[in-house]
C-alpha positions in Angstrom: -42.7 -30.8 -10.8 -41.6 -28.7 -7.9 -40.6 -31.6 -6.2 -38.1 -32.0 -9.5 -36.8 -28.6 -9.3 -36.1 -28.6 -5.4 -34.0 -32.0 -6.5 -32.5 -29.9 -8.9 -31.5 -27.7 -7.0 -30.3 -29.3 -4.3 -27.7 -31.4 -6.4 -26.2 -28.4 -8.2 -26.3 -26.6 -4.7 -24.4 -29.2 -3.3 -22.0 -30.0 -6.2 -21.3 -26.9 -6.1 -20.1 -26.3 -2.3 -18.7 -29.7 -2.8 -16.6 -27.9 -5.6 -15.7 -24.7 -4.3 -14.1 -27.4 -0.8 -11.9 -28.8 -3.5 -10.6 -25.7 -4.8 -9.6 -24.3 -1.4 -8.4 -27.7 -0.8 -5.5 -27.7 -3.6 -4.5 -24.4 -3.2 -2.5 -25.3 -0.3 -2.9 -22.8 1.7 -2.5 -22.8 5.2 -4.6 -25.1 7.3 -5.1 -22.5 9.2 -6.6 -20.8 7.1 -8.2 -23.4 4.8 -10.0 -25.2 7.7 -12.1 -22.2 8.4 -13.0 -21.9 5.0 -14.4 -25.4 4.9 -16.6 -25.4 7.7 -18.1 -22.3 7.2 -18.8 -23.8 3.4 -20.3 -26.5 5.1 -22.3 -25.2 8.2 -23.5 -22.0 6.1 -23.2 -22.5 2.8 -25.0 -19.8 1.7 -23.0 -17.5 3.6 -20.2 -19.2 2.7 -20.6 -18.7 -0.8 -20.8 -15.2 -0.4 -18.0 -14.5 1.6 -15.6 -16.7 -0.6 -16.5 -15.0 -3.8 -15.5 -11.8 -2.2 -12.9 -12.8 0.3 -11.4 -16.0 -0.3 -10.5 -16.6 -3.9 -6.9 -17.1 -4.7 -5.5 -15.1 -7.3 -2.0 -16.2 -6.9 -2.2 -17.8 -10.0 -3.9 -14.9 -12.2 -2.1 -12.4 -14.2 -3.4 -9.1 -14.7 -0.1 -8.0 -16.7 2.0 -10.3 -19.7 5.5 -11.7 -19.0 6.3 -9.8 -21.9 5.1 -6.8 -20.9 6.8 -7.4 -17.8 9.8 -8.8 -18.8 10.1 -5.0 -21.1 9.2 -2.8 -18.1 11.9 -4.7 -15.8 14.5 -4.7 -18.5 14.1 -0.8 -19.1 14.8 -0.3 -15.3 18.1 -2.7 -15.9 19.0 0.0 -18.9 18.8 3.0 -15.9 22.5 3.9 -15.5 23.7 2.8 -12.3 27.1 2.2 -12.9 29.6 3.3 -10.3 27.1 3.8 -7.3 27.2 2.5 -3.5 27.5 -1.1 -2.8 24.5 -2.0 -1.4 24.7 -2.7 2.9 26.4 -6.0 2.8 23.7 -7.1 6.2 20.8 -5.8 3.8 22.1 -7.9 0.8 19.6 -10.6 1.7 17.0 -8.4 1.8 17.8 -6.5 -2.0 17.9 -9.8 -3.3 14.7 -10.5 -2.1 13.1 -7.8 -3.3 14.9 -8.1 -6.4 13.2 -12.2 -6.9 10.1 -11.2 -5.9 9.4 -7.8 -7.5 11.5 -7.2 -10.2 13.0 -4.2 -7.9 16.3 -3.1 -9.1 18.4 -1.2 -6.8 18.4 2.6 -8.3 21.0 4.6 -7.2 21.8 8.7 -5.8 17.8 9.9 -5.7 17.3 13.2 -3.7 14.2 12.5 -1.2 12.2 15.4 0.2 9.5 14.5 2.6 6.4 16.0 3.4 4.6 15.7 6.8 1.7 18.5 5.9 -0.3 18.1 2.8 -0.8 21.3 1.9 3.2 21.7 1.1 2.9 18.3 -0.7 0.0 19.5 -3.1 2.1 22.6 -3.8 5.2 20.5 -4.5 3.2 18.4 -6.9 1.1 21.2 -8.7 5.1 22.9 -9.7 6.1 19.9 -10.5 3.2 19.6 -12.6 3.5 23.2 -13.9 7.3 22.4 -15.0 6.6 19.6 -17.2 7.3 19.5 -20.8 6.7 15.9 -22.1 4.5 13.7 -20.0 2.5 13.8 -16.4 1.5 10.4 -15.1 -0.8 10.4 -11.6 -2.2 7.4 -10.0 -4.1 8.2 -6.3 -6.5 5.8 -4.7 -9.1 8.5 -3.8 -8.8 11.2 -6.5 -11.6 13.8 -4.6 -13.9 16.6 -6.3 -13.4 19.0 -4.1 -11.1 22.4 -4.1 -7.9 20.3 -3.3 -8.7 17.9 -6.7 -10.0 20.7 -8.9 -6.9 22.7 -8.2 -4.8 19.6 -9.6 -7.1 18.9 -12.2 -7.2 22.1 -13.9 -3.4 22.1 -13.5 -3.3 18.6 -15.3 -5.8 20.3 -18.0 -3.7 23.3 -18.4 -1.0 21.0 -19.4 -2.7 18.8 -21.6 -3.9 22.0 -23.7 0.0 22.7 -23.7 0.2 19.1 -25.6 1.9 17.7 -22.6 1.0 13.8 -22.3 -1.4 13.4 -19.4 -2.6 10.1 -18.0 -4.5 9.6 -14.7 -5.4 6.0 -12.9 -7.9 6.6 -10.5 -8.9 3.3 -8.1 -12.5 2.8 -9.1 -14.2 1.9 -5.6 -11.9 4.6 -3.9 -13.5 6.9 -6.2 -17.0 5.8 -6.2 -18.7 8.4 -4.7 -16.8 11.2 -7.8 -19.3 11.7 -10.0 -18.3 11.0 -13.3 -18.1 14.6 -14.7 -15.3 15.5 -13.1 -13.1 12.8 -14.9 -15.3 13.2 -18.2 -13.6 17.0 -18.0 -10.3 15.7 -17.7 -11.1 13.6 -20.9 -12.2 16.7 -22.9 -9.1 18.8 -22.3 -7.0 15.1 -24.2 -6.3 13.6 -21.0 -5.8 10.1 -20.6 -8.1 8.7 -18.0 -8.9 5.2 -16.9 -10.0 3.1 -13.8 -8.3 0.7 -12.2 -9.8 -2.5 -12.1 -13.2 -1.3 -13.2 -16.2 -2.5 -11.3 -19.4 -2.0 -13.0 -21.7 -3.6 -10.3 -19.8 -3.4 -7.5 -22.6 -5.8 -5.3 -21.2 -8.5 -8.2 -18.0 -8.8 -8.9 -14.6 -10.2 -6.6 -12.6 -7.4 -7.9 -14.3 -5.2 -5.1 -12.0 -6.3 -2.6 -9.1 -5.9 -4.5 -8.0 -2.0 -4.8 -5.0 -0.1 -6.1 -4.1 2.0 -3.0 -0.9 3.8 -4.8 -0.1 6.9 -4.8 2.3 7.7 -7.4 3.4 11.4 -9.5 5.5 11.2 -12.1 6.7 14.2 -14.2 8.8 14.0 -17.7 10.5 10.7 -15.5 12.4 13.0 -13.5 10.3 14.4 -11.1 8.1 11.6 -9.2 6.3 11.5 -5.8 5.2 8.4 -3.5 3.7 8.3 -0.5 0.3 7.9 1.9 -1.3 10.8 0.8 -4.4 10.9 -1.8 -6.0 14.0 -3.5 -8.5 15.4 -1.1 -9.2 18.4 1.5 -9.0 16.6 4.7 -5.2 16.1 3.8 -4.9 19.6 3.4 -7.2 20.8 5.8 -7.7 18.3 8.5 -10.9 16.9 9.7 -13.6 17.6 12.6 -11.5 15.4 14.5 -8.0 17.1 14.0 -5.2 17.2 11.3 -4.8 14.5 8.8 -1.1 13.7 9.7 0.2 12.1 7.1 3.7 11.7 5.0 4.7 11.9 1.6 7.9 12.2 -0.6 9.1 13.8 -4.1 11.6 11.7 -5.2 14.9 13.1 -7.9 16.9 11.0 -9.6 17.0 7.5 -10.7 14.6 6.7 -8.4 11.8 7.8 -10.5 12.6 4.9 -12.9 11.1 2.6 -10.2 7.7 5.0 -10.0 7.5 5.1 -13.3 7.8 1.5 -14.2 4.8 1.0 -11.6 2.5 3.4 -13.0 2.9 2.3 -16.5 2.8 -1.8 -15.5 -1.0 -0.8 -14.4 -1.1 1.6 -17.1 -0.3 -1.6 -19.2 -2.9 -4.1 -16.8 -5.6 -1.5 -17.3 -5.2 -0.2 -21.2 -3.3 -2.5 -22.6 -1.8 -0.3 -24.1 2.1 -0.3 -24.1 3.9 2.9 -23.2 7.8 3.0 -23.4 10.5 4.3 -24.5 13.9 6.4 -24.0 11.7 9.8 -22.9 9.8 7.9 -20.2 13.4 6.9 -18.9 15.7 9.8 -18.9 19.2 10.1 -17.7 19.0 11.2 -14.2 21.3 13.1 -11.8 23.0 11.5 -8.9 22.4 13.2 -6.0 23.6 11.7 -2.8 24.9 8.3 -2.0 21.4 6.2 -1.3 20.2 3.4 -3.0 16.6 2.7 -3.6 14.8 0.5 -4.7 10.8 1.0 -5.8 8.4 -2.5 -5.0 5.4 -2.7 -6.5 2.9 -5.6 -5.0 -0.4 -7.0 -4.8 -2.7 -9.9 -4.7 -1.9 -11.6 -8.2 1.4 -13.7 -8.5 3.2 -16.1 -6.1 4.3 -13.6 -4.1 3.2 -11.0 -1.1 6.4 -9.1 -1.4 5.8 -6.3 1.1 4.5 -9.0 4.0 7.8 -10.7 3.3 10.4 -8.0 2.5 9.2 -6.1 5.9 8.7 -9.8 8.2 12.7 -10.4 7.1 13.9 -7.5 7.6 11.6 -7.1 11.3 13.4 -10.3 11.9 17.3 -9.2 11.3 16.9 -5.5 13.1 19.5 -5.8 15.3 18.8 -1.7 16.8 15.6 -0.4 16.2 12.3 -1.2 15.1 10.3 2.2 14.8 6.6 1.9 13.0 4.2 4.2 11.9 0.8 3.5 10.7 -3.0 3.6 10.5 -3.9 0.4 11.2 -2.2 -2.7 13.3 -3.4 -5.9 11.8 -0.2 -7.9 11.3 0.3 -11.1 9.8 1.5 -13.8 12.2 4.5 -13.4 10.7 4.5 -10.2 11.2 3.4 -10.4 15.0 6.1 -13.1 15.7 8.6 -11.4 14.1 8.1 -7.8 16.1 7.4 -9.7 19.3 10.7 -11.7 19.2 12.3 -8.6 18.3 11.5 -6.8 21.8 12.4 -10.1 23.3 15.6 -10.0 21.8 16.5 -6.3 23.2 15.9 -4.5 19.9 14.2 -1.3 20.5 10.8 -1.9 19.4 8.3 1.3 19.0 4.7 1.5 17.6 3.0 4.3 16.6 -0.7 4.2 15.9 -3.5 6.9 15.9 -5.2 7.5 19.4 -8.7 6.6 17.1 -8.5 6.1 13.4 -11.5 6.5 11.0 -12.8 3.2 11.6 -14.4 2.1 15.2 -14.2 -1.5 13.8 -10.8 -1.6 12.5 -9.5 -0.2 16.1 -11.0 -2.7 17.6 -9.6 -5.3 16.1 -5.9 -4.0 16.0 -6.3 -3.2 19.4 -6.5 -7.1 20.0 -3.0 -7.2 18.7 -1.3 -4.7 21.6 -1.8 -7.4 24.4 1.2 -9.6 23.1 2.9 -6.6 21.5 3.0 -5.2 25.1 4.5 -8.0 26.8 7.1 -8.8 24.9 8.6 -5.2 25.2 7.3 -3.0 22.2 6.9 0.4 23.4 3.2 1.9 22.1 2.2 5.4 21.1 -0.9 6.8 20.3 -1.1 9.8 18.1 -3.3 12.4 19.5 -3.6 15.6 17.8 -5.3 14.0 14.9 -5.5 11.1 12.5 -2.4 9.1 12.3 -2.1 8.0 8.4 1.2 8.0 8.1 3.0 5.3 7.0 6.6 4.3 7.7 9.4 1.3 8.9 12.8 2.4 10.3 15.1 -0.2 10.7 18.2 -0.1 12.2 20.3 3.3 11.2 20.5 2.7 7.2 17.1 1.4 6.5 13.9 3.1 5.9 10.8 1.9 4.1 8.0 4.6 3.3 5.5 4.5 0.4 1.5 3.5 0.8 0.9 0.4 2.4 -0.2 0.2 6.3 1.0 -2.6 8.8 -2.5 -4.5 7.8 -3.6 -7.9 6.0 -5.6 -5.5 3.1 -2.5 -4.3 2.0 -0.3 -6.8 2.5 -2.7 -9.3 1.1 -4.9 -7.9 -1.3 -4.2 -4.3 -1.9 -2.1 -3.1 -5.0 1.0 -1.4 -3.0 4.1 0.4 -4.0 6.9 0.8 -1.6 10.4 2.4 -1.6 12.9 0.5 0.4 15.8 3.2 1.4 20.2 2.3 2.4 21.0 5.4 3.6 21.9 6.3 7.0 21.3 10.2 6.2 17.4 9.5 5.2 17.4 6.9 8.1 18.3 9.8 10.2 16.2 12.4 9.0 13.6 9.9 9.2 14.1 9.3 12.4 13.9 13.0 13.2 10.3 12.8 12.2 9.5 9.9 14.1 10.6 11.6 17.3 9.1 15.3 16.3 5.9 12.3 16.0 6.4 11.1 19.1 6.3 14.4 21.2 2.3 14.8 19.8 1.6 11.2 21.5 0.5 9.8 24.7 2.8 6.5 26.1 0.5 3.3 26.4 1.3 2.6 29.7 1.0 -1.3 30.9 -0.8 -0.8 33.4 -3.7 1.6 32.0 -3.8 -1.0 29.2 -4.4 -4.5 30.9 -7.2 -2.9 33.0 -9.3 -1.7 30.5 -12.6 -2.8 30.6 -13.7 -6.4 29.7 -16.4 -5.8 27.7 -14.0 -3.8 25.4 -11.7 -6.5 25.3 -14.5 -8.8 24.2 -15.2 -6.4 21.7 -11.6 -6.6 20.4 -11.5 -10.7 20.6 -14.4 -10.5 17.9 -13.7 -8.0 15.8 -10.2 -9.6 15.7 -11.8 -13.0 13.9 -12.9 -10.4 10.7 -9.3 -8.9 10.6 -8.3 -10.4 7.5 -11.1 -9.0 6.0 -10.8 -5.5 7.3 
């Protein structure tokens, strides 16, 4: 009888890996990364099983929200007035349609952009904003914490709801995991709204673990909305043991809010299904200044990985500047190439990272990167008076793309993402303002400190460079 079961077993075992080889084998993907794949499936199966469920399932061809539904949310941003507004650059034409193919992102037209670089000014922008509204407060964050930073916005949100204001909050359930559930059951008992975001109920279990919402979005009476990198949680306000938490945010006026709000309420759709529209959620906005915007939501469902795209092309046709900021370096080859032939090209090519992040492993690996980076030209910086979280792509003089998603495969990849792409040589300016001001808090990379750092750290880097698409 045993003998019968180990049979057994051993046939479904094998059908099985058998199976999952000719899934990966018609998704074609590249070999490059479907040969892997395979011979891990086949020299450690059981391993291989694991790390596929959570890791290597493609989802291109899932939906998490209707056509329908999408097809209403788009056609509501085609209703925003935009009549009579700046011709978008013709050299970024290219690029707009893009965006526009891929993700539904129609350019919106005169916002007003504020940005924040400290978050204590942020969370008081937000909490007026908050205080101010008279229909309807939507908030989305990654990390919603239960500290004094999130109680001060959740008894603001509550104070609203008992007004009769319409409150609704998407929290990211994994970034969350360690809130305890009373603090969002209190929301819920002043009326609010509450839901998580692709709900995992045993998180050891299920695929959806490695797939997180990491927006950041605010959206008040649709005329108010903010986007950005930072979440709700002391260490933005405060800093850390290991320095400030230096990170960058924007309130956004005008019709660019349209584009916030038609992200928040597509996963508003995806996660309730429940359809929320409607002339009050899109009001007539002011015009006021001469940019053109346009919002891009993305993620690891559909055909598409807009943002890995939209930034690769326009990398590729900088003819200026280059100027990154970000937490973590774990480009795409893409990506790589594209920033690499860049600096070949004469294109002034800067990269700023944090001197250490909050993750040992993660700098290791997207230190592996900086070798090539380095001698092709790109000039590095490392942040020093803190943690780098930042966030931001300046491109030439009259392109700028801030929002919440890092230079890494997790958010280009499988992360939930929204983005604002920015024509405007004013923002491009005063963006690049802050990049410099940036730059004066950061110590050069220098060639030749770099290339003699110790071997066994670049050994460590090699390895941890093999796991960066699943950092």
């Amino acid at each position: 009888m045993q003998q019968i079961l180990t049979t057994i077993f051993l046939v479904v075992y094998t059908v099985t890996i058998l199976g999952v080889v000719l899934v990966i084998i018609t998704d074609n993907r590249n070999p490059l990364k479907t040969l892997p794949w395979i011979l891990v499936l086949i020299l450690a199966p059981g391993a291989g099983l694991f790390f596929y469920f959570f890791f290597g399932q493609n989802l291109s061809k899932q939906r998490i929200i209707s056509r329908r539904t999408r097809k209403r949310i788009t056609m509501q941003l085609e209703e925003v007035d935009t009549a009579g507004g700046p011709a978008v650059p013709q050299h970024h034409l290219p690029l707009s349609r893009l965006l526009r193919q891929t993700a539904h992102a129609v350019p919106l037209y005169g916002s007003r952009i504020t940005p924040y670089v400290e978050g204590g000014a942020k969370m008081d922008a937000l909490l007026e904003a908050v205080g101010s509204a008279s229909h309807h407060i939507h908030v989305q964050y990654y990390i919603f914490c239960d500290d004094d930073t999130g109680r001060r916005l959740r008894d603001a949100l509550v104070a609203k709801a008992r007004e009769g204001v319409e409150v609704r909050v998407l929290y990211d359930d994994v970034g969350c995991m360690r809130v305890k559930k009373a603090f969002f059951e209190s929301m819920r008992a002043a009326g609010i709204e509450v839901c998580a975001f692709l709900h995992v109920k045993f998180p050891l279990l299920t695929s959806k673990v490695n797939y997180r919402n990491h927006r950041k979005i605010a959206v008040v009476d649709g005329l108010v909305g903010f986007i950005g990198g930072m979440n709700v949680a002391d260490r933005y306000v405060r800093g850390t043991a290991q320095g400030v938490w230096r990170d960058t945010h924007f309130r956004v006026e005008g019709c660019g809010v349209a584009g916030l709000q038609a992200s928040f309420l597509s996963d508003w759709s995806a996660t309730t299904r429940q359809n929320v529209s409607g002339p009050a959620y899109y009001p007539a906005a002011g015009r006021f200044t001469d940019n053109i915007m346009q919002v891009v939501a993305s993620g690891p469902f559909g055909k598409w990985r807009t943002l890995l795209q939209a930034d690769s092309f326009a990398v590729s046709r900088a003819a200026r500047r280059i100027w990154i900021e970000t937490p973590y370096c774990l480009p795409s080859d893409a990506l790589n190439m594209a920033l690499q032939e860049a600096a070949l090209a004469g294109v002034d090519v800067r990269l700023m990272l944090p001197g250490h992040s909050d993750s040992r492993v993660v700098d290791l690996a997207g230190r592996s990167y900086l070798d090539d980076l380095m001698k092709a030209g790109v000039k590095i910086a490392f942040y020093t008076p803190g943690f780098l979280h930042s966030k931001l792509l300046i491109v030439d003089d009259d392109l700028a793309v801030i929002g919440s998603a890092n230079m890494d495969f997790r958010s280009f990849e499988h992360n939930f993402e929204v983005s604002a792409f920015v024509y405007d040589r004013d923002f491009n300016a005063r963006m690049a303002a802050v990049y410099e001001d940036d730059l004066r808090q950061c110590r050069m990379l220098s060639p030749g400190e770099w290339f003699n750092r110790p071997r066994t750290q670049r050994w460590a880097e090699s390895f941890m460079r093999v796991f960066s698409p699943l950092l």
